[in-house]
N, C-alpha and C positions, 0 to 999 in steps of 0.2 A: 349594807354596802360592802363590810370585807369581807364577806360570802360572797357575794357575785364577781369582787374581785379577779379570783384563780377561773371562774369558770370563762370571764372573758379575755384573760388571755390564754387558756384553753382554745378558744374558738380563733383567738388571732392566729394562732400559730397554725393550725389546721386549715384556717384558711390562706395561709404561707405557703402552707404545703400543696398545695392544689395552684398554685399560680405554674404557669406554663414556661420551661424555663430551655427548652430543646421543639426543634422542628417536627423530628423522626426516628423512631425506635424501630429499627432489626432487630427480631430476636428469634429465636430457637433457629436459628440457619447454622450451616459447617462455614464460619467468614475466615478463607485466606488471605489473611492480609497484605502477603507479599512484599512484608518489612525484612530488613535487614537478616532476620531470625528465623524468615521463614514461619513466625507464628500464627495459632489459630487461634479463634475464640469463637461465640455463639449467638454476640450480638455489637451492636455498636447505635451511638446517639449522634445525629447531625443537626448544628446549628446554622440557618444561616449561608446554606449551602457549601460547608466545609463540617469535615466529620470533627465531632467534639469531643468523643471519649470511644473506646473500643475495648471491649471485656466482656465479663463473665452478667447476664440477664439479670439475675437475681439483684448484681448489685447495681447495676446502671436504672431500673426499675424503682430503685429505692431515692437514687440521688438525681433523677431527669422524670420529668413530666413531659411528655411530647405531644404534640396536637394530634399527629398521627402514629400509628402503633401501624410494623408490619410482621405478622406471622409467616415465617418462613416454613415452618411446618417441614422441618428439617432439610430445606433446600441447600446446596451450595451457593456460597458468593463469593465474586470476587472481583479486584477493581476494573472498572472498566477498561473493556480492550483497546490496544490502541495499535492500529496500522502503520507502520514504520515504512512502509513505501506502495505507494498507492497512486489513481489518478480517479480522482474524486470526483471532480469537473467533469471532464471525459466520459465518465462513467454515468453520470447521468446524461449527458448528449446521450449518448451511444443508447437510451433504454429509450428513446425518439426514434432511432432508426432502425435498421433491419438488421435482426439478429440473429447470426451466424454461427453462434458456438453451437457446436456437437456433428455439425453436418458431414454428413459420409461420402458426399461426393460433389465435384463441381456441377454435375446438373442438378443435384437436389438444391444448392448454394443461389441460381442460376432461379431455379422455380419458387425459391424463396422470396429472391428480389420480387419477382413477378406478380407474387403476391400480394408484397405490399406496395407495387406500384399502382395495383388496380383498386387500392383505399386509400392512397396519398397521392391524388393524382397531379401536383405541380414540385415546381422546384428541382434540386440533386437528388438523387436518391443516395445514400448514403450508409454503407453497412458495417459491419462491424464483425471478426470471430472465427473466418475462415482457416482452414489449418492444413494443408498439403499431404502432411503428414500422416493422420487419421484417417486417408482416400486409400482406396484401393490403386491409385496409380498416382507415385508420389509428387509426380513435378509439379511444377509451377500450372495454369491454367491457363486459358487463351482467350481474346476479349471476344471470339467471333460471334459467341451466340447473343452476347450481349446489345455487340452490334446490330445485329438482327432483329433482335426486341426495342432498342430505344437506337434509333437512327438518330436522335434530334437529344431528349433529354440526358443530360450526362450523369455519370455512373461512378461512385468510387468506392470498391469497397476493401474493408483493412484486412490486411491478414492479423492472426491472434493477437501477436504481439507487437503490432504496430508498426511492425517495420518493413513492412511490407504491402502492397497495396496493389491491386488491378483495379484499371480505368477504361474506362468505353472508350471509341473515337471522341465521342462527341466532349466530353471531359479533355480529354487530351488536346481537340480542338482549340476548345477555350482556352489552355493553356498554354498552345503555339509549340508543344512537344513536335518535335522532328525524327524522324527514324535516323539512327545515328546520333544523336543527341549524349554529350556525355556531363559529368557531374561531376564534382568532389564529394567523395564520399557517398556515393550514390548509383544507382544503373536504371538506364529506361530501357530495357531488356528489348534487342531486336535479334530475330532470324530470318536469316534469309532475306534482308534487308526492310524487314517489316516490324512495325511495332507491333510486340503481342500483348501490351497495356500492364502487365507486369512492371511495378514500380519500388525497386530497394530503396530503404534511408532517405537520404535527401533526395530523391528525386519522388517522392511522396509529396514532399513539401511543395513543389513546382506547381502540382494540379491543389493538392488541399487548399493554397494561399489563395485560389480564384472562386472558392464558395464564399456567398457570403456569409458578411456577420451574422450570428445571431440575434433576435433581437432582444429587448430587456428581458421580455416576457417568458422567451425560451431559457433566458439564460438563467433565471431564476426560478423554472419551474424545473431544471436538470439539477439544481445544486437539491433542491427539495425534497426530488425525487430520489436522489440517491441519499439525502441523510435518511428518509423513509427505512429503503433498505437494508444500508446501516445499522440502524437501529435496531431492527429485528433481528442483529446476527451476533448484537452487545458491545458493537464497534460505538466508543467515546471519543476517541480520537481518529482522527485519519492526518497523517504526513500526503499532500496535494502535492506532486514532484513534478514541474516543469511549468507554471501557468504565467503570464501577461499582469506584469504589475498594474494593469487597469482593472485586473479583479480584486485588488486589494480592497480597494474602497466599495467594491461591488458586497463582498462579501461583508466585510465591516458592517455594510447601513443593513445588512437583511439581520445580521444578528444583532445589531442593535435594536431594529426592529422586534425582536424575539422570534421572527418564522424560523431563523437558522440556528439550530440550538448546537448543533453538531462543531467540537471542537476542530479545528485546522492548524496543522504546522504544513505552512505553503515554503516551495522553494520557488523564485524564482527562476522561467529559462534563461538560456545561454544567448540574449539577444541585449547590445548595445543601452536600447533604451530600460529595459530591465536595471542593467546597471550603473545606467544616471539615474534612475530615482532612487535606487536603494543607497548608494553612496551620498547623495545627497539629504534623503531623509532618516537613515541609519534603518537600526531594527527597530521594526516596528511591533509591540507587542498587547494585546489584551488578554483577561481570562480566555477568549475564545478561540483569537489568530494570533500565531506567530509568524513575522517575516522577517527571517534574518541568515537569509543565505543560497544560493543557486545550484542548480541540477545542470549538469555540463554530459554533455554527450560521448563518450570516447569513439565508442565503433557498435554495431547493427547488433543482432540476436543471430544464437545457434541456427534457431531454426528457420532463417531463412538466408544461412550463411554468410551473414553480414559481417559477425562478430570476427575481430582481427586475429589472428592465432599466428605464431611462430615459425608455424611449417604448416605446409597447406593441410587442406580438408581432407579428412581419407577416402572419400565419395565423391572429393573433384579436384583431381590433382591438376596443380600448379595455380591454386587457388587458396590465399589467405585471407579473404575479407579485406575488410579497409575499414582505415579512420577516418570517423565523420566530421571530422579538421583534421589542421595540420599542427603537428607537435609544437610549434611556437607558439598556437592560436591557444592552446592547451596551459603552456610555458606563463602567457601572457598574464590568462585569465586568473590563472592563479596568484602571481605576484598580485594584482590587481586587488582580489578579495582579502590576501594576506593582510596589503598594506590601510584594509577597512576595519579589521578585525570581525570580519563576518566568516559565515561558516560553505565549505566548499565540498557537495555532492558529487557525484559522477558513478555514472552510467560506464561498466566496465565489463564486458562478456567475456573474452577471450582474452588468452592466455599475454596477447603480447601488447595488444590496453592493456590490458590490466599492469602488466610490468614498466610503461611508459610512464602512466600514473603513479603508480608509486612511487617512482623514480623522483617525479614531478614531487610529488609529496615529500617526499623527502627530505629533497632539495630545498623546499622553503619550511617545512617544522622544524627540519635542524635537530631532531634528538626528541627525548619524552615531552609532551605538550597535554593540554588540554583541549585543545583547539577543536577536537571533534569532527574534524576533515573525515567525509565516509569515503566508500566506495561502495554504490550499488550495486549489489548483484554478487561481487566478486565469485563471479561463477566457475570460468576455468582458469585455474593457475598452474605456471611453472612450482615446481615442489621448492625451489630454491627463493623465490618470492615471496613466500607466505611471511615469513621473517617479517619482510618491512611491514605491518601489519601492530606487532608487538614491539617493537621495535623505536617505531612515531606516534602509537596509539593512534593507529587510521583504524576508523569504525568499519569493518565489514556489513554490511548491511544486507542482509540475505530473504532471501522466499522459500521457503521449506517445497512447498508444491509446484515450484520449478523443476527439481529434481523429481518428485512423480510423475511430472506430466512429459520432462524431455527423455526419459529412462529408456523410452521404446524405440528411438531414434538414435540417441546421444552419443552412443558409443559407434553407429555409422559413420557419424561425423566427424569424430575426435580419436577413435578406435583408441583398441584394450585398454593399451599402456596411459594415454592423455586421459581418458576416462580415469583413470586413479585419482587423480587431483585437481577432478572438476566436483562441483557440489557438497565441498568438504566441512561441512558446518562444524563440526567438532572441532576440528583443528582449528578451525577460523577462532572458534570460542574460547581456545584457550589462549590465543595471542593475548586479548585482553582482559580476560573471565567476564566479559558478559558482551549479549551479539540481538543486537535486535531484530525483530523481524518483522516482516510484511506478505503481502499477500501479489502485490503487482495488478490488482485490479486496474480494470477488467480484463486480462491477460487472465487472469488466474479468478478464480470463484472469493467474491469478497468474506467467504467468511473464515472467521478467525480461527475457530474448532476446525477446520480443514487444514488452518496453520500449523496449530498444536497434533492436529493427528502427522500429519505428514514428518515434521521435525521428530517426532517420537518411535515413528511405525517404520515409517520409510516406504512406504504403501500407497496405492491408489484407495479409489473408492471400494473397489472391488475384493482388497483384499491382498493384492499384487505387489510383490511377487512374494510369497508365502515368509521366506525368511526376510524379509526389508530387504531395498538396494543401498548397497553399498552400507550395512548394518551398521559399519563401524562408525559412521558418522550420525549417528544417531544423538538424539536429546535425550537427557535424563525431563522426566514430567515436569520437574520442579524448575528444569535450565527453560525449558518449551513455555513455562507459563510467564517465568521472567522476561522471557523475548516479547511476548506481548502486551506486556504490563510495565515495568519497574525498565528495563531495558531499552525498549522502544520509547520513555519519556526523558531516559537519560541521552538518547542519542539527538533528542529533540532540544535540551539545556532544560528539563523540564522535570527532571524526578523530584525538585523539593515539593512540587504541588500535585503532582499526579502520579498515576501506575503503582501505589500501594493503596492501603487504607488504616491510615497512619491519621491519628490528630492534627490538625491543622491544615492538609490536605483538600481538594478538592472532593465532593460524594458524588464522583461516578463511581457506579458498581453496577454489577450483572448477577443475574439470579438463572442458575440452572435447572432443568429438569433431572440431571445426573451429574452425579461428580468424577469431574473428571481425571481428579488425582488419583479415581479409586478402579474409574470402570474399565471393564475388560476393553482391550485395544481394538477388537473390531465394533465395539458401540460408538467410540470415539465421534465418529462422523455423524452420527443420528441424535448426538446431542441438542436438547433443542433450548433455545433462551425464552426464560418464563417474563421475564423483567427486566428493564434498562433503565438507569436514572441515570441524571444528571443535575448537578447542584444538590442529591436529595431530592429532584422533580423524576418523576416517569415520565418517559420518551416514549415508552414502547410496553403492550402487554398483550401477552400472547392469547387469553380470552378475548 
C-alpha cells in the first residue's frame, strides 16, 4: 500500500494538470496589444470571453489548458477594430437599395435605378451614393429623365453624403413640395421657377419622412446585413450616430437574442422624443449597446455646399452654406444634455459651425473637463479655433478618407489659403494626444484598413497623389492604429473594456494576412482579414 501511495498521487496531480482551466489559446501570432506601452507579445489565454493572460507561448502553454488552441502561424493580431463614427443602421438599408457609388455619370445613375426597378417592381425606389463630383459635368442633376421613366412611382435617391438628395415629381407629390418652397436649413432647389428635385439638408427630410416605415423584418434583416459586412473588414465595434430611440429596444432583443453579435455605441438624433427617453431613462448600457448621448447637426457637407463657412464658397460667391438650426436651438440642446450628464456629438463641416460649436462648448465645459463632448468631422477650421479643442478637451472626431476622397474638389470649394486648415488630423491630435477615428460609412467605404491607410498615406486607392495630401498632417502607424482601437473606445467611455488586448478586457481581436505596422504603404489597402472574434467566438473566417 506505501508503494502505490506516491504513484497515485502521481496520477492525481497529472490528472490536475489536464483539467481545462482557459477557453482559447493564440499563439505564434505578432499580438499588438495596444496597451499603454505599445507592447507586443506572441500569444495570449481567454477565459470566459475576457482575455485572461497575454505573454510569451511557451509560458502561457505551461500555466493554461484551453479547449481550443489557435495557430497563427505567424499572423498579426490586433484588438478589434472599432468605428468611431459611422451609420450602421443606414448602412444596411441602403445594401436593400439601389447602389450608386462609383458612378460616372447621371445617366449611368439614371440606368441604374432602371435596373433595379425592373427586379423590385412596387414601392419607392430608393438609392443611395451618387457624387456630382466624380461626372464629367459637375452640377447638381435634374429629375426629368426620371420623370419620364416613373411618372406614378416616387423616386429618391441620396447623394454620397447624405445631404443631399434628388426626387421625382411623383415623390415630391407625395410630399406637397411646391416650387418656391423654402426651409431652415435647407433648399428645394428651383429654376426658372421649376423644381429640379434637387434636395439639400433639411429639405431631404420633407420627402424622406413620407416613405414608409420599415417593417420588423427589414429592419432586422439591414442590422444583420451589415454586421455581416462588418465582420469581414475586423470591425467589433461600430459608433451608430444619429438613430430613433425605438431602436434601442429593437437592437437590445436581437442581441440578446444572439443574431446581433456586433457591438454598438448608438448616439441618439437631435429630435424631442429622443430626449425624453434618454433623460428619463439615463444611459443605458450592456456588454453590447451603449446609449448615452446625441448626434446634433450643426450645418450640410462640403461637397454639396451645405457646410457653413465664414466667407462664401470660392465656386459660388455670395454663398456660405447654412445652419441646419438656429444657434439658440444649438445653445439649448446643450444646456440640456449638460444638465443630464450625458455626452454631446455634433456634426461640424465648416469653418463657422464649427467655430459656433465650440464656442457652445465652451460656454458650458467651463475649462479642462472629461465630459468627452465631440465634434464630428471637425473638418474645416479657422486656424485660430483649433485651440478650443485642447483647451475643453472637445474630442475631434475625424475620418481619414474624407480627406482622400474630397482632395480632388476641396480646394475648389474652400481655395488655397482655407484649404490649409481643413482636414488637419495632426494638429487636431495634438490638442489632446489622442483622436479617434471613423470611417462615416456608407459615405466612405466601411473598412477600417482604408482608415489606417488614408490617416498614414494620405493617398487614395490608387496611390494618389504620390507625396500624400497635405503630408504634414499625416499619422504616425502607431497614432493610426490607436484611432481605431484604444482611441475610438476612449471616446465611447469605453477603453477600460475594449480597444486593447489587456487582461480583463473584452477578446475582440482581428487576425491579418499582413502586418500592417510593417508593410509597405501601397499594400496597406489589400490587406485582407483572416479572422474576427468576439468574446473569444469567431464572427467571421475568411476560408
Amino acid at each position: 500500500m506505501k508503494k502505490l501511495l506516491p504513484v497515485l498521487l502521481l496520477f492525481a496531480v497529472a490528472c490536475k494538470q489536464k483539467e481545462y482551466n482557459a477557453d482559447l489559446l493564440v499563439k505564434n501570432a505578432v499580438v499588438y496589444t495596444v496597451d499603454s506601452s505599445f507592447t507586443t507579445a506572441n500569444a495570449f489565454v481567454v477565459k470566459a470571453g475576457k482575455i485572461l493572460a497575454v505573454g510569451n507561448a511557451d509560458t502561457l502553454e505551461q500555466e493554461y489548458l484551453a479547449h481550443e488552441v489557435v495557430d497563427a502561424a505567424g499572423a498579426a493580431v490586433y484588438p478589434g477594430f472599432i468605428d468611431a463614427h459611422a451609420h450602421f443602421y443606414q448602412y444596411g438599408l441602403g445594401l436593400q437599395e439601389v447602389n450608386l457609388v462609383g458612378t460616372h455619370s447621371w445617366d449611368e445613375v439614371v440606368d441604374s435605378v432602371e435596373a433595379y426597378a425592373d427586379r423590385n417592381t412596387d414601392g419607392w425606389i430608393m438609392g443611395h451614393g451618387w457624387d456630382q463630383n466624380d461626372w464629367p459635368k459637375k452640377q447638381f442633376p435634374d429629375k426629368a429623365r426620371l420623370d419620364s421613366l416613373f411618372p406614378v412611382r416616387p423616386v429618391l435617391l441620396s447623394r454620397i453624403d447624405g445631404h443631399a438628395a434628388i426626387a421625382n415629381q411623383a415623390a415630391l407629390n407625395i410630399a406637397g413640395v411646391k416650387p418656391g418652397q423654402t426651409i431652415t436649413g435647407g433648399e428645394f432647389e428651383t429654376i426658372n421657377g421649376k423644381l429640379t428635385g434637387v434636395l439639400v439638408d433639411n429639405a431631404v427630410g420633407v420627402v424622406a419622412r413620407k416613405i414608409p416605415e420599415p417593417t420588423g423584418e427589414i429592419v432586422e434583416g439591414a442590422l444583420l446585413a451589415a454586421q455581416k459586412n462588418c465582420f469581414a473588414v475586423g470591425l467589433t465595434t461600430v459608433d451608430d450616430c444619429g438613430l430613433p430611440y425605438t431602436m434601442v429596444n429593437t437592437i437590445a432583443a436581437l442581441q440578446h437574442k444572439g443574431t446581433l453579435k456586433m457591438r454598438l455605441f448608438v448616439m441618439l438624433s437631435d429630435r424631442e422624443e429622443n430626449y425624453e427617453y434618454l433623460f428619463k431613462h439615463g444611459v443605458y448600457k450592456t456588454p453590447g449597446l451603449n446609449v448615452r448621448g446625441f448626434k446634433v447637426y450643426a450645418d450640410g457637407a462640403l461637397g454639396s455646399r451645405g457646410a457653413c463657412l465664414l466667407k462664401p464658397y470660392t465656386d459660388q460667391k455670395n454663398w456660405n452654406g447654412f445652419l441646419l438650426s438656429s444657434p439658440q436651438h444649438f445653445q439649448e440642446v446643450a444646456a440640456k444634455i449638460a444638465a443630464h450628464g450625458l455626452q454631446m456629438s455634433t456634426h461640424a463641416i465648416g469653418d463657422s459651425a464649427n467655430r459656433l460649436m465650440l464656442k457652445i462648448y465652451a460656454g458650458i465645459l467651463k475649462g479642462k473637463n472629461d465630459k468627452r463632448w465631440r465634434i464630428e468631422h471637425a473638418q474645416v477650421l479657422s486656424p485660430e479655433d483649433v485651440k478650443y479643442f485642447g483647451d475643453y478637451n472637445i474630442i475631434p472626431s475625424v475620418q481619414p478618407t474624407h480627406a482622400t476622397s474630397d482632395m480632388y474638389w476641396a480646394g475648389k470649394r474652400l481655395g488655397t489659403e482655407r484649404l490649409k486648415s481643413a482636414y488637419i488630423n495632426k494638429q487636431l491630435l495634438k490638442q489632446n494626444g489622442w483622436l479617434p477615428l471613423g470611417t462615416d460609412f456608407p459615405v466612405e467605404n466601411i473598412n477600417p484598413l482604408y482608415t489606417f491607410y488614408a490617416a498614414v498615406e494620405r493617398k487614395d486607392l490608387k496611390g494618389f497623389p504620390a507625396r500624400g495630401f497635405q503630408p504634414q498632417n499625416a499619422l504616425s502607424r502607431m497614432e493610426a492604429l490607436r484611432g481605431i482601437t484604444i482611441w475610438a473606445a476612449k471616446a465611447n467611455f469605453e477603453e477600460k473594456e475594449k480597444g486593447s488586448l489587456e487582461p480583463g478586457k473584452y477578446a475582440d481581436f482581428v487576425m491579418l494576412d499582413k502586418d500592417i505596422m510593417k508593410a509597405k504603404g501601397a499594400e496597406l489597402p489589400k490587406v485582407k482579414v483572416i479572422k474576427t472574434y468576439i468574446n473569444g467566438i469567431k464572427v467571421y473566417d475568411k476560408k
